[in-house]
C-alpha positions as MATLAB code, in Angstrom:
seq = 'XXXXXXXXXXXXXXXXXXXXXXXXXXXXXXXXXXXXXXXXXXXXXXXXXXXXXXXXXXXXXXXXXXXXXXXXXXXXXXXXXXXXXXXXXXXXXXXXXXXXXXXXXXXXXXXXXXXXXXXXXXXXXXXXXXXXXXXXXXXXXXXXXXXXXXXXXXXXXXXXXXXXXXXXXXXXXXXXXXXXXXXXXXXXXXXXXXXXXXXXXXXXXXXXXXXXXXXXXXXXXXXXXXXXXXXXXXXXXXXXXXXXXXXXXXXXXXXXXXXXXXXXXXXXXXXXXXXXXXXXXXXXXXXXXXXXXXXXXX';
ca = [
       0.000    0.000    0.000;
       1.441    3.246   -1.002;
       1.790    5.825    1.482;
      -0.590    8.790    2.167;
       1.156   11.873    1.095;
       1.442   14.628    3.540;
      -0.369   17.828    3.145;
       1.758   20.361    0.645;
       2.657   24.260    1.624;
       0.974   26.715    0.798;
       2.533   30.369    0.249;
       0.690   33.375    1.608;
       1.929   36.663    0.575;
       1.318   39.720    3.359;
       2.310   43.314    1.647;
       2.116   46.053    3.262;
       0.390   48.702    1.567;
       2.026   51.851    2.980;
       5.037   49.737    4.593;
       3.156   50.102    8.146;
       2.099   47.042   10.596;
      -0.265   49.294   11.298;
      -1.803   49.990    7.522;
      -3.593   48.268    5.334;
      -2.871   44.725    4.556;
      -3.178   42.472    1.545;
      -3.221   39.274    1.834;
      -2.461   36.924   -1.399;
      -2.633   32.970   -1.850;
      -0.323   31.419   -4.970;
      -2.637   30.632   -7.504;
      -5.925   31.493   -6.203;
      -8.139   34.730   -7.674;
      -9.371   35.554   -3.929;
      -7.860   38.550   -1.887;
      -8.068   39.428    1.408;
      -7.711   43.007    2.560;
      -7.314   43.800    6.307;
      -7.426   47.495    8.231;
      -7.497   48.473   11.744;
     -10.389   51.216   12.076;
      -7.871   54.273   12.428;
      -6.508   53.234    8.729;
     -10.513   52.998    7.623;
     -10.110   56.007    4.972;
      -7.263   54.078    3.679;
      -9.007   50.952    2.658;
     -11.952   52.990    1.648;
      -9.888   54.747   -1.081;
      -8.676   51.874   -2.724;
      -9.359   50.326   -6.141;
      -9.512   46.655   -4.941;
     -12.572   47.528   -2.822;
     -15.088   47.881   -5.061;
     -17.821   45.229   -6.033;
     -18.902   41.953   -4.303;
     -17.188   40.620   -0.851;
     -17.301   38.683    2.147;
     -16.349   40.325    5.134;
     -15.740   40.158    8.945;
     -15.720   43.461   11.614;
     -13.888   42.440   14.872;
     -13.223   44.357   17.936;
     -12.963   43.330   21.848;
     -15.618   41.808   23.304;
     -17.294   43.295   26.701;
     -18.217   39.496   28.206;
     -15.973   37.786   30.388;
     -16.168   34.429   28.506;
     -14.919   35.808   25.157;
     -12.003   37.745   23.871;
     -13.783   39.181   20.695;
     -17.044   40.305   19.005;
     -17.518   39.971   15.376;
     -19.665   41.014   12.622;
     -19.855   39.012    9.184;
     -21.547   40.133    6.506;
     -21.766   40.433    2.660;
     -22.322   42.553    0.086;
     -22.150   43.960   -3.380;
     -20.910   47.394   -2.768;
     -18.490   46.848    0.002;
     -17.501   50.634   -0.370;
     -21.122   52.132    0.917;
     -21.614   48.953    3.396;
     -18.638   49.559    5.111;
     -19.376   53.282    5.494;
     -22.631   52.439    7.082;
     -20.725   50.153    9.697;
     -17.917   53.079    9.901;
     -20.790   55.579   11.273;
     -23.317   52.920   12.999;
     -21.300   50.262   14.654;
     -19.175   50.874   17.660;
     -17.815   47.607   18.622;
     -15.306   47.111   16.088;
     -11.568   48.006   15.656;
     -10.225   46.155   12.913;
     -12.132   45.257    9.465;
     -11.541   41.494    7.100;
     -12.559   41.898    3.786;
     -12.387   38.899    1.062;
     -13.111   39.885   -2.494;
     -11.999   38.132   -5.770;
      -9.467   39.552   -8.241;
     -11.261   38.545  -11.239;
     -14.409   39.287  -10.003;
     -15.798   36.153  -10.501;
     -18.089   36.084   -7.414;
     -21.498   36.849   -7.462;
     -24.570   38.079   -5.021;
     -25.202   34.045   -4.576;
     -21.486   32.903   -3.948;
     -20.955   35.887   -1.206;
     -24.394   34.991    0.603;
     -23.342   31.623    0.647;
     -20.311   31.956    2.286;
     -21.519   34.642    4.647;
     -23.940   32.140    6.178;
     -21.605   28.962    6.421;
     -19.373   31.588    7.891;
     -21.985   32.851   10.596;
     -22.446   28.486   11.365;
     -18.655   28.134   11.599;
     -18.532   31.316   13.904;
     -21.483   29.525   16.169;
     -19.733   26.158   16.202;
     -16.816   27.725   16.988;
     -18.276   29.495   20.137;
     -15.198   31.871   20.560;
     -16.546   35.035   19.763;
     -19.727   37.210   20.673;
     -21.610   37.229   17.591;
     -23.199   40.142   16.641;
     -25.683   38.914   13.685;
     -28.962   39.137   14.627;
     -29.929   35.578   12.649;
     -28.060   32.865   11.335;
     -27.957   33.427    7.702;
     -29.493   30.962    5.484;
     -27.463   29.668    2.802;
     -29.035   30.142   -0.865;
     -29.806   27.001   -3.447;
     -26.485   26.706   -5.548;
     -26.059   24.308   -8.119;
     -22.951   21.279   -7.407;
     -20.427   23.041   -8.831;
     -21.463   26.407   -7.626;
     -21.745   24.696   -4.335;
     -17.957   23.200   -5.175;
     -16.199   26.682   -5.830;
     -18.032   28.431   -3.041;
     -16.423   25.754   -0.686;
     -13.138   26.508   -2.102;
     -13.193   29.203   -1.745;
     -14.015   29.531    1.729;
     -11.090   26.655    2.944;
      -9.047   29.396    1.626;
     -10.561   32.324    3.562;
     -10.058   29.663    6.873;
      -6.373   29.312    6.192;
      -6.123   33.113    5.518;
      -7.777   34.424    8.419;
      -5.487   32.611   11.161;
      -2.317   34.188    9.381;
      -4.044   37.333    9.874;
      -4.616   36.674   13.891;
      -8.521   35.617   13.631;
      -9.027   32.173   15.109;
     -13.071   32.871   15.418;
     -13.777   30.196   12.864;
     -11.810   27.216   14.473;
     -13.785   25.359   17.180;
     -11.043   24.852   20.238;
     -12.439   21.349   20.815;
     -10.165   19.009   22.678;
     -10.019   16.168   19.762;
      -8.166   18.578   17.439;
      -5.364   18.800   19.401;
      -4.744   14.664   19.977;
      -1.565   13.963   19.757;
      -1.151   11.427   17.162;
       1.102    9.815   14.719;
      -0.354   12.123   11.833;
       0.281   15.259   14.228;
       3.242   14.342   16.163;
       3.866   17.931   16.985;
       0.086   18.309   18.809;
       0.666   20.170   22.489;
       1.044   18.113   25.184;
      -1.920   17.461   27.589;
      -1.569   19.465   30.953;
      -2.984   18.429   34.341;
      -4.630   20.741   37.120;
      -4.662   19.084   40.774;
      -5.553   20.630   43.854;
      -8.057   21.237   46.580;
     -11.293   19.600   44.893;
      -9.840   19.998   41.219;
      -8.827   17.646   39.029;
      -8.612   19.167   35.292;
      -7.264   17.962   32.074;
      -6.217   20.952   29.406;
      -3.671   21.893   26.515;
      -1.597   25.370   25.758;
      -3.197   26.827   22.532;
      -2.123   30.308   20.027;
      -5.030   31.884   21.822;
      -4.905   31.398   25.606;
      -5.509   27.925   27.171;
      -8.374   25.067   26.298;
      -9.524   22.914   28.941;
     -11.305   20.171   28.552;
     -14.757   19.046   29.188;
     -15.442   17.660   32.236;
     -12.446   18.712   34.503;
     -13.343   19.333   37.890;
     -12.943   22.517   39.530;
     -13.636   23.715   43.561;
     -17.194   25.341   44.240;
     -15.998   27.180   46.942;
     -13.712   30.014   46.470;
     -10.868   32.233   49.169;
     -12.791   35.036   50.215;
      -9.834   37.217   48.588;
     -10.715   36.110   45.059;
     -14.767   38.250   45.510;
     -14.360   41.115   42.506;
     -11.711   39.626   41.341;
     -11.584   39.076   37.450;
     -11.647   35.612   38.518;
     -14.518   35.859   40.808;
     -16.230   37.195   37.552;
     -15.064   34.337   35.178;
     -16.533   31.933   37.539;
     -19.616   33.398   37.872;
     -20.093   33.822   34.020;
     -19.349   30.498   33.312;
     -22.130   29.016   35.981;
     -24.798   31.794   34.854;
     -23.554   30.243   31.394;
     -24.180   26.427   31.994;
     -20.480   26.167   31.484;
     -19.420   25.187   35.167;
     -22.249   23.511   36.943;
     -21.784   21.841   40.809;
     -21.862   18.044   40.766;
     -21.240   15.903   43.474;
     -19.475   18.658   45.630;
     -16.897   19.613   42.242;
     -17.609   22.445   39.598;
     -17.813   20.266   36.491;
     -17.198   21.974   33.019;
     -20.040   20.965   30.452;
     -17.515   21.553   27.431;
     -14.640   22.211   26.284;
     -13.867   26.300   27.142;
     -10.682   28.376   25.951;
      -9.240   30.626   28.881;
      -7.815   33.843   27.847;
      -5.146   32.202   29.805;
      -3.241   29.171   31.611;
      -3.474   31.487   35.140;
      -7.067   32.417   34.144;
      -7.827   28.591   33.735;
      -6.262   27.308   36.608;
      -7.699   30.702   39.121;
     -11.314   29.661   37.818;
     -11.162   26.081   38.453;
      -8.975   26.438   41.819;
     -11.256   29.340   43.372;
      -8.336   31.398   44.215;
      -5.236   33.270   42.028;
      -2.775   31.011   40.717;
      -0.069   30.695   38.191;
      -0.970   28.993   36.035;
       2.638   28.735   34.228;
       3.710   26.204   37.745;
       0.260   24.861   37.972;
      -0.003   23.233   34.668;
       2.134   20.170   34.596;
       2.931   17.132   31.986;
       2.103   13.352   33.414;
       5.424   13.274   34.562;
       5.435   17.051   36.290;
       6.828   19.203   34.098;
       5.250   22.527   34.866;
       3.990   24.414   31.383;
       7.055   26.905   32.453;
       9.181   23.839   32.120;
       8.035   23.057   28.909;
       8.108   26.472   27.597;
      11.968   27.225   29.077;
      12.628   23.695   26.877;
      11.200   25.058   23.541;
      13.480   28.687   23.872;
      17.385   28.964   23.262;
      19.937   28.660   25.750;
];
């Protein structure tokens, strides 16, 4: 039996349109006619002015998010005059601070393709659950034939490599099985382990903060110290959420929850501050400030 061949490279190209971090960016995939064009909200007039913004697009408005269970707040939406739309969202949306937008260079997507992938967008963003979502329905995806269908979804699997190379992780669900270490992802992160007073948690370092796993146990009671605390509010958010609910004298988490991070994690399952960096350790104790001292130079 012939071997399965690994996955290929891809090349991404980033320029930077007035040689700023902080400017407009344009992101390019080899041989594919999408683009993706990103802005903060200070550089908005920028992106407004140019060429490549005119027509049909998919696109995303991100800012901070004001709950304490999520890091951001997002908008998607589509459109075929991404000029004007934008300018609405400029003057009537608050939230945001930094503005996706995915258009095609040979203009070969129309009103049906961009509806399309706005609503299998809006269901990724919901599976996902890592972002306050500020579409007021789901989207409904339109009839397409098969091989409008096909190019749509192409499409789209390149928007989802795209926007983690721009920092936007909203679309990838944090679930626990994506990270198994295995023999087709050797380099996967290695499972960390929470123990203390009443705790008993299972987790794993990720880009974003730190996912723990469904199921871990966590204290119900708290130190006395920790009331107004950020952590004090994480806990209660997750219980008013269903996320942490009290079984058998332990907090059990209901599913698998990303912590902004690993200190966050182990201070809301612990009931009291903690580091997480020393609290996190490996099956055979290696604390995650072990494992990250490893992974730097001497």
């Amino acid at each position: 039996m012939s071997d399965i061949p690994s996955p290929l490279g891809a090349s991404i190209r980033i320029f930077l349109a007035d040689g700023s971090a902080n400017g407009v960016w344009v992101a390019e995939k080899s041989n594919w006619t999408g683009k993706a064009l990103m802005a903060p909200r200070t550089r908005f007039r920028d992106l407004r002015s140019r060429s490549d913004l005119k027509g049909t697009g998919v696109y995303l408005l991100i800012g901070p998010s004001e709950s304490e269970l999520k890091a951001s707040q997002i908008y998607i939406g589509e459109t075929d005059n991404l000029p004007d739309r934008l300018d609405a969202h400029h003057r009537n949306k608050e939230f945001w601070n930094r503005v996706i937008v995915f258009t095609s260079k040979d203009n070969n997507l129309n009103k049906a393709h961009i509806r399309y992938l706005e609503a299998r967008l809006i269901e990724l963003a919901a599976e996902a659950n890592r972002a306050e979502t500020e579409n007021a329905n789901a989207g409904s995806r339109p009839t397409l034939s098969e091989p409008d269908t096909a190019e749509a979804e192409t499409f789209l699997n390149e928007m989802l490599l795209i926007y983690p190379v721009l920092g936007v992780q909203v679309f990838q669900k944090p679930g626990a099985a994506a990270f198994r270490q295995s023999d087709e992802q050797p380099s996967a992160p290695l499972p960390l382990y929470l123990r203390g007073k009443d705790t008993e948690a299972k987790g794993i370092e990720t880009a974003d903060g730190f996912l723990v796993f469904a199921d871990s146990l966590g204290r119900v009671e708290q130190v006395p110290s920790l009331k107004g605390h950020t952590i004090d509010r994480v806990r209660e958010a997750l219980r008013q959420g269903g996320l942490l609910v009290e079984e058998g004298g332990h907090l059990r988490l209901t599913e698998d929850h990303e912590f902004s991070s690993p200190s966050t994690a182990a201070g809301a399952l612990l009931g009291r501050t903690a580091n997480g960096l020393t609290e996190w350790k490996t099956s055979d104790n290696k604390t995650l400030k072990d494992l990250q001292a490893a992974e730097s130079p001497a």
